[in-house]
N, C-alpha and C positions, 0 to 999 in steps of 0.2 A: 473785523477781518475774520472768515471763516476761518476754524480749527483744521489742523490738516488731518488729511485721509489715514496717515499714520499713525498719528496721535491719537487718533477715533478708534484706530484699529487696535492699537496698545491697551487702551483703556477699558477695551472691552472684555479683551481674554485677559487683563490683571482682574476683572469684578468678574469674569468664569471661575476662575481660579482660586480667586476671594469664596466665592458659593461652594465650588465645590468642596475644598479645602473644610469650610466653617462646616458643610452638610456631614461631612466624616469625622469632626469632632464631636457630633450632637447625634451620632447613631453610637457610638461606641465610648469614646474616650474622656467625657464630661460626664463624674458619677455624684453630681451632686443630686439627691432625691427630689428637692424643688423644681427641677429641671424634668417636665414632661414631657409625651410625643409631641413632637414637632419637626419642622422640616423649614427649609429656606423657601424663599419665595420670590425673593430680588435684593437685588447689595445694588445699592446707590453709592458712585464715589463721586465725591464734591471737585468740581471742576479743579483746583488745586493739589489736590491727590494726598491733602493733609487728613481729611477724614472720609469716613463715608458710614451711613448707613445700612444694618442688616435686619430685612424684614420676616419675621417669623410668624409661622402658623402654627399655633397650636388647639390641638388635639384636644378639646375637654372645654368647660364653663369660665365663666369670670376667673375664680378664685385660682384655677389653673396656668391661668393666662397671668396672671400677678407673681406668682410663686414662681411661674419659669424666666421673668422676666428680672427679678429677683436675684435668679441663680445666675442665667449669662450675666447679666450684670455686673457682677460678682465673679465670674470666670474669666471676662473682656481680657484682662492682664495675661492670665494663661493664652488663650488664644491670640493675643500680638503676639507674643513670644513664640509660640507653635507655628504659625504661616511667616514669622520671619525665617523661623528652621527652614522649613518646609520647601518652600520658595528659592529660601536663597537667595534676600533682597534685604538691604540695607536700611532704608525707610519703609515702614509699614502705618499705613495710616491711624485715628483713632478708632476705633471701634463706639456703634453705638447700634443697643437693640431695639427693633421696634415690633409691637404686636401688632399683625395684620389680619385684621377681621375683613378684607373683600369676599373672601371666599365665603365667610357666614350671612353676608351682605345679601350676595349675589343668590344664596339658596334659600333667603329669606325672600326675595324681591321671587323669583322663582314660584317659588311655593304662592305667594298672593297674589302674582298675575295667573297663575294655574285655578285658584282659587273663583278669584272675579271670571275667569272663560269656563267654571262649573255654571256658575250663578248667570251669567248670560245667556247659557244654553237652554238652563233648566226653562229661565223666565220665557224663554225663545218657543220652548215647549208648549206652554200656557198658553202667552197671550204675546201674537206677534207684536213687535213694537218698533216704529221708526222713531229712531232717536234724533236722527237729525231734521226729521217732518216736525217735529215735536220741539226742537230748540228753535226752527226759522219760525215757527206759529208763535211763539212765546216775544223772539225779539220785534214781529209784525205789529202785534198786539201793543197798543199805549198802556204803558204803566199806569197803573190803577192808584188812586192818590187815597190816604186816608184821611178821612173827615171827622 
């Protein structure tokens, strides 16, 4: 049975409200030094509304990413208690953080498809080449047997 239109709508602006809320405890009010630049990125709630996930980016290498992961961690407790304030809702689900490397991903993948269209051009420069004249010649051709 599809979930209804309300309940889709509910759950949406409690995980705005989850983001927002968690984004203004992690600019200002969580002073633990472990705790580096970062910023939210997506709050996943579990169809039951008993927990949800919060996805963070951070700002800096591995050991950064461990160390702030470390401190919310470590903070989760303070923040149910703060967006139960906040809010003004009676059940607040569990909290759990999670470090999100897409954005590093993506400017990885970025950077070597950018990479591979230097190196196509350059080669392109040289010595024109059809790659696809080049792969139907190859599968035309009988496999050569070793003797």
């Amino acid at each position: 049975m599809p979930e209804q239109r309300a309940r889709t709508y509910h759950r949406g602006r409690v995980v705005n409200a989850f983001s927002e809320e968690i984004t203004a405890m992690l600019e200002g009010e969580l002073s633990d030094p472990r705790i580096a630049t970062c910023h939210v990125t997506e709050v996943v709630l579990a169809p039951g509304g008993k927990s949800c996930r919060v996805f963070i980016a951070v700002m800096g290498g591995e050991e950064e990413e461990r160390e702030t992961l470390e401190g919310l961690m470590a903070a989760r407790g303070y923040v149910r208690s703060e967006i139960r304030r906040r809010m003004n809702v009676r059940h607040v689900p569990e909290i759990s953080f999670v470090i999100d490397r897409s954005e590093k991903i993506n400017s990885r993948m970025n950077e070597l498809l950018s990479r591979i269209d230097k190196r196509r051009s350059r080669l392109a420069g040289q010595q024109p080449k059809d790659f696809a004249e080049e792969a139907r010649k190859e599968r035309s051709e009988p496999a050569k047997t070793a003797s």
